[in-house]
C-alpha positions in Angstrom: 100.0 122.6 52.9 97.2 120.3 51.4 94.5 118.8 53.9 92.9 116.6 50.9 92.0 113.2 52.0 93.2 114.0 55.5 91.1 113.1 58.6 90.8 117.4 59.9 90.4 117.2 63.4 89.4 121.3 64.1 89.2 122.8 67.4 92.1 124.8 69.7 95.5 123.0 70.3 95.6 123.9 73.8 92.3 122.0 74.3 93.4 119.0 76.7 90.7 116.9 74.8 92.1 117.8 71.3 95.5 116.5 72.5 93.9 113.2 73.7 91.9 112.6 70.9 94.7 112.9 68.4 97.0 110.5 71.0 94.4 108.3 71.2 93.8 108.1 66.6 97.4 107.5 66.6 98.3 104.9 68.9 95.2 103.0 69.3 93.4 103.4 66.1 96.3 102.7 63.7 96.1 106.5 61.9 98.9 107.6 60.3 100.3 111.0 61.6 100.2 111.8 57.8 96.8 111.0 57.2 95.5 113.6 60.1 95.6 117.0 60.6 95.0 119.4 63.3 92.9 123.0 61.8 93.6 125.3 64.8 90.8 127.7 65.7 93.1 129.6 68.4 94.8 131.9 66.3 98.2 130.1 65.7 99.9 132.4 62.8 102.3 129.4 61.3 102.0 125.9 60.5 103.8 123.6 63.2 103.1 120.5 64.9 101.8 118.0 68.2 103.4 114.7 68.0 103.7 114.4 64.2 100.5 115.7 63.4 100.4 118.7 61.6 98.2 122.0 62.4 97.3 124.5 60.2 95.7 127.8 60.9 92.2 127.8 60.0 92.6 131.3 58.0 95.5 129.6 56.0 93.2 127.1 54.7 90.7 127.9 51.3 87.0 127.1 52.3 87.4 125.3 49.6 89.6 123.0 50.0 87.4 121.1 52.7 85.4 119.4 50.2 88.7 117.3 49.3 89.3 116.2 53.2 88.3 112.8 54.5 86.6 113.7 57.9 86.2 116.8 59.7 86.0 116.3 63.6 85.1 118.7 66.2 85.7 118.3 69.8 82.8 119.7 71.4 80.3 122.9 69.8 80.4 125.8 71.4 81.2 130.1 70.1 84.9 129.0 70.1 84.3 127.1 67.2 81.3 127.6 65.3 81.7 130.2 62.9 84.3 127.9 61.3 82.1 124.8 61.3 79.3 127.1 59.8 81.6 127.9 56.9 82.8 124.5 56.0 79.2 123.7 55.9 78.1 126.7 54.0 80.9 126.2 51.3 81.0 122.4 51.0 79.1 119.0 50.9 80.6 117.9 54.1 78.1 116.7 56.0 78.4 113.1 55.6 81.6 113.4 56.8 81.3 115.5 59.5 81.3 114.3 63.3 80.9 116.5 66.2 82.0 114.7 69.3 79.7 116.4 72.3 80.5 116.9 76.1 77.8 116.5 78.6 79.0 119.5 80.3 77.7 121.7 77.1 74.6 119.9 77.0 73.9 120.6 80.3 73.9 124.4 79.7 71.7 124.0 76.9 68.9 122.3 78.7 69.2 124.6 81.5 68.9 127.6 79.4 66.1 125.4 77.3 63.9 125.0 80.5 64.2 128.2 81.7 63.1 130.0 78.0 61.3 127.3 76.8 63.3 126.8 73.6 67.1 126.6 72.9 68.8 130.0 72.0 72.3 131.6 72.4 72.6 133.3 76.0 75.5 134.7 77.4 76.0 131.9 79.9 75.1 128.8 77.8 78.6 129.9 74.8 76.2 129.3 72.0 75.8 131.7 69.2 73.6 131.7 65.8 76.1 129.6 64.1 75.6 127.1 66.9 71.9 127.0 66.3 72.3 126.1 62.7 75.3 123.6 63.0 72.6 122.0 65.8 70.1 121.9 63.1 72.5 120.3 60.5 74.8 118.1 61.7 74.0 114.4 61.1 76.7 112.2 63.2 77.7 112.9 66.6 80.0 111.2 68.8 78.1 110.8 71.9 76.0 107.2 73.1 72.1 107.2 72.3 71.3 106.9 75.9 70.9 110.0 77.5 72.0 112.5 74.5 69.5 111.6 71.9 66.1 112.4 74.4 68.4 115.7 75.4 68.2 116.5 71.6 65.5 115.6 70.8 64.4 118.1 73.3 66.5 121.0 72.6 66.1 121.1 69.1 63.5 118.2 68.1 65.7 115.8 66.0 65.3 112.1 65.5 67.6 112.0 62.3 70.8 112.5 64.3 73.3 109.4 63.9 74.5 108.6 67.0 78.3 106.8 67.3 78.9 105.2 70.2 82.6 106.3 70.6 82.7 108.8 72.9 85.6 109.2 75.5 87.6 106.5 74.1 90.7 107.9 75.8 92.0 107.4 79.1 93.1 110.8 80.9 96.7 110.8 80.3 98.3 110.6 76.9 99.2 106.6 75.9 102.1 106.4 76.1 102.3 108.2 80.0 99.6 105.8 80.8 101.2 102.8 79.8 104.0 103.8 82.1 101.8 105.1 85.0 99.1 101.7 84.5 102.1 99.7 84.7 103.2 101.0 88.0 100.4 100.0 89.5 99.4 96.2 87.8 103.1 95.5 88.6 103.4 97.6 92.3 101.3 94.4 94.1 100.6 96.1 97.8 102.6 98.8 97.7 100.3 100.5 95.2 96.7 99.4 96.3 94.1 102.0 96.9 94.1 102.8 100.1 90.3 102.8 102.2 89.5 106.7 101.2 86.7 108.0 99.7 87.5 110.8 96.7 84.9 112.7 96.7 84.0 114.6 93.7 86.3 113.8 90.7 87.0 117.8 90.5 86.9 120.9 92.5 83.4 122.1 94.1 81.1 119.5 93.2 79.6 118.7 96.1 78.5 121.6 98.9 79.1 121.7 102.7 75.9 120.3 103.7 76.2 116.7 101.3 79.8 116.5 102.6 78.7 116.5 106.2 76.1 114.3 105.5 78.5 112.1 104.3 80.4 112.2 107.0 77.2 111.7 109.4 76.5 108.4 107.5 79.8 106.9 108.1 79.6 107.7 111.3 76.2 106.1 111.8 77.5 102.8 109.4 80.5 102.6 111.9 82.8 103.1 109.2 85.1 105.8 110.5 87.9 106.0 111.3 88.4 103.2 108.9 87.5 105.4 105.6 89.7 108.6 105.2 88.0 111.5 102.9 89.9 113.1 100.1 88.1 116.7 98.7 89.3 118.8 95.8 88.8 122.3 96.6 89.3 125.6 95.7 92.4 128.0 97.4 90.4 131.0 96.9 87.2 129.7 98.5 88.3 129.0 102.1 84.9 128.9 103.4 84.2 125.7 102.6 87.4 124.1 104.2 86.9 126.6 108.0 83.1 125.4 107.9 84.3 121.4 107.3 87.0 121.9 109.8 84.8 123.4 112.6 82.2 120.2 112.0 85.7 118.3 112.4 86.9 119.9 115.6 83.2 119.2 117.0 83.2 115.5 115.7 86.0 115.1 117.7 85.7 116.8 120.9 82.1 116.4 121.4 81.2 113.3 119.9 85.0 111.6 120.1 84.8 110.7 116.3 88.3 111.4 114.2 87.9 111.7 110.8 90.8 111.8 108.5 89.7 114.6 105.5 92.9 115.4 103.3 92.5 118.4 101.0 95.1 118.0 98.5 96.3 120.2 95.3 96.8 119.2 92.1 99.3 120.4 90.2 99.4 118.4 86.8 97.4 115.7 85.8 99.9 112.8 86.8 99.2 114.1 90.5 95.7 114.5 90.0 95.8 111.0 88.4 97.9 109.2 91.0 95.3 110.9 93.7 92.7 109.5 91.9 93.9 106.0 91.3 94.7 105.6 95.1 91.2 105.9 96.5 89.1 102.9 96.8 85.8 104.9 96.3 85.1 107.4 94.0 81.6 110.0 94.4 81.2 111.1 90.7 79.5 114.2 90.5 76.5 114.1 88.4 78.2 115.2 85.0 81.9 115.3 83.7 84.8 113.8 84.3 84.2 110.9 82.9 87.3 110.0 81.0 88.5 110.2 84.5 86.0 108.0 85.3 86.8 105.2 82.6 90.3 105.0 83.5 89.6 104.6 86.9 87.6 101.9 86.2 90.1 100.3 83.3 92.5 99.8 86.5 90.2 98.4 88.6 91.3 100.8 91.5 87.8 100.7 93.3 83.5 101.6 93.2 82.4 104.4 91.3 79.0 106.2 93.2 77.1 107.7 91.5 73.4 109.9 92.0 70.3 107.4 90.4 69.3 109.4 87.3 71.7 111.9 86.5 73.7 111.7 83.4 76.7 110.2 84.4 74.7 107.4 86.3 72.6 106.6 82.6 76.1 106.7 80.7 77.8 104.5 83.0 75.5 102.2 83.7 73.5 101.9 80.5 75.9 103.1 78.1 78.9 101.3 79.6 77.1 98.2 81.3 79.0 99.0 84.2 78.2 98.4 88.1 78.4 101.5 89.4 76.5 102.3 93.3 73.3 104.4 92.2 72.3 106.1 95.0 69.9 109.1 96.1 71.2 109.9 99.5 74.6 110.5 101.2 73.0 107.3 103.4 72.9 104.7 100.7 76.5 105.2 99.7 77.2 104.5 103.4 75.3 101.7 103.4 76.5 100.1 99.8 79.8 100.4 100.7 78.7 98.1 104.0 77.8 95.7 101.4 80.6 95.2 99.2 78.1 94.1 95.7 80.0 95.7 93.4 83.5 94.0 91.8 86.1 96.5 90.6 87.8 93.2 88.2 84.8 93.0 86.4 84.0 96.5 85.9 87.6 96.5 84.8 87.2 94.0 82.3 83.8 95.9 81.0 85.6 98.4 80.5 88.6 97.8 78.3 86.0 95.7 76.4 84.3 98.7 75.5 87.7 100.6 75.2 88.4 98.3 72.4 84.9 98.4 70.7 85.0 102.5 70.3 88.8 101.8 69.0 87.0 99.6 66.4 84.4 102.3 65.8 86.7 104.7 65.1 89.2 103.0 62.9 86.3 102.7 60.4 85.7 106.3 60.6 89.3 107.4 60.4 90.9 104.7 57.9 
């Protein structure tokens, strides 16, 4: 099967970002499922297929033959990946066309393990490897905003030469055609599907420790906002420490200091449940990095704030990236008291949103066509 002048998105097809970034080329960005073509790096043995697209495995494919593609894409850079990426590099002129689309979540490891050796080198924790390091040191265009990744670059491995396309993200968190269906539920639901007064906190399992949660809690309580705000907490089965400790601070709330505060502790089981739990919350703490496709479809709906800590890097993305209005905030206190103040308007942060929705689809049509 011939990849030439095919847009070569390479990476594993169980990766739930591979899947979403194909969806997302396809039905927003006017590929054809003919002009793309999934490279698998997770050891498929024959040629098949995810919705149209075909996908090849990487060892059935010359070295050669990447010097006739159109693009070669790579979600996120990591061991997983790299020793491909090095060869296509090796082997061909490719890197004018080749875009790396980077995760905060991988460039977070790298800064830690940066500051703590005082340079940027494969470790066992940080899943970079020498092939890493020199597809770091030669890629030209990543997908990722200016804000935030280019000084994290610049400081890892010292390059101001990197083109930076603003296009990151530009898919919701369910595939498009499920999220048609499930964003239609709710513009066309009226009451019955308004977010309800909860706060979600964390937008993933284990984000935030005991002692921020209770403070949280605390600061309600001092705002007089409880019992009208109910807490919603992703956490883990495994770890049940977390849940006896909350619940004891509960059971003391309650029969010492006659405060009842409603904390749910749901599971998610696919990612319509974790969407729908999501979507019905009328606050959402955002951990400090990730989850931020989650993020931007929360916001496309208009379901509610986002809060967010000052500095960190989903604050800079959001809010300086995005040009959203999201609650900065430093302590468990000022989200209290912001949500007192009702500053922020979910309808316009919506309409921010799909703006920029619509300006990475642009982006990346020119890229892909």
């Amino acid at each position: 099967m011939s990849i030439k002048n095919k847009n070569i998105i390479i990476g594993s097809v169980e990766h739930i970002f591979v899947k979403l970034y194909v969806d997302m080329l396809l039905n927003n960005c006017n590929c054809s499922k003919d002009g793309i073509c999934i490279v698998s790096t997770s050891g498929i043995s024959d040629a098949c297929k995810l919705d149209g697209v075909d996908i090849i495995p990487f060892e059935s494919i010359s070295i050669e033959e990447f010097a006739e593609c159109k693009t070669v894409t790579a979600i996120s850079l990591g061991r997983h990946n790299s020793y491909q990426l090095a060869k296509i590099i090796n082997a061909n002129d490719v890197l004018d066309r080749l875009y790396i689309h980077l995760t905060d979540d991988e460039v977070a490891r790298w800064l830690k393990t940066a500051i703590k050796h005082k340079k940027l080198k494969p470790t066992n924790k940080n899943l970079l490897d020498d092939d890493c390091m020199f597809i770091l040191n030669s890629v030209r265009n990543i997908i990722a905003p200016r804000e935030y990744f280019e000084s994290s670059l610049q400081f890892l491995i010292g390059r101001m030469d990197i083109n930076y396309i603003d296009a990151r993200d530009a898919f919701k968190s369910l595939p498009t055609k499920l999220w048609d269906k499930f964003s239609n539920l709710i513009y066309e639901g009226g009451s019955e599907v308004s977010p309800e007064k909860s706060i979600m906190v964390g937008a993933k399992r284990g984000v935030f420790p005991i002692r921020e949660v209770i403070s949280l809690i605390r600061a309600f309580s001092y705002e007089g906002l409880l019992p009208e705000y109910k807490f919603v907490i992703f956490t883990y089965k495994k770890k049940k420490s977390f849940r006896i400790l909350l619940d004891m601070y509960l059971v003391y709330l309650r029969l010492v200091r006659r405060c009842n505060v409603d904390v749910a502790y749901p599971t998610a089981t696919n990612a319509l449940t974790y969407n729908t739990l999501i979507m019905s919350c009328s606050h959402l703490i955002l951990q400090g990095r990730g989850s931020m496709s989650t993020a931007r479809s929360y916001l496309s709906l208009g379901r509610g704030v986002i809060h967010v800590k000052k500095g960190s890097p989903n604050h800079i993305e959001l809010s300086e990236s995005e040009s959203i209005d999201v609650d900065g905030y430093l302590s468990m206190k000022d989200i209290a008291k912001n949500i007192t103040k009702k500053d922020i308007c979910p309808t316009r942060n919506r309409e921010q949103m799909e703006r920029r929705f619509e300006y990475k689809y642009c982006i990346l049509r020119d890229i892909y066509s």
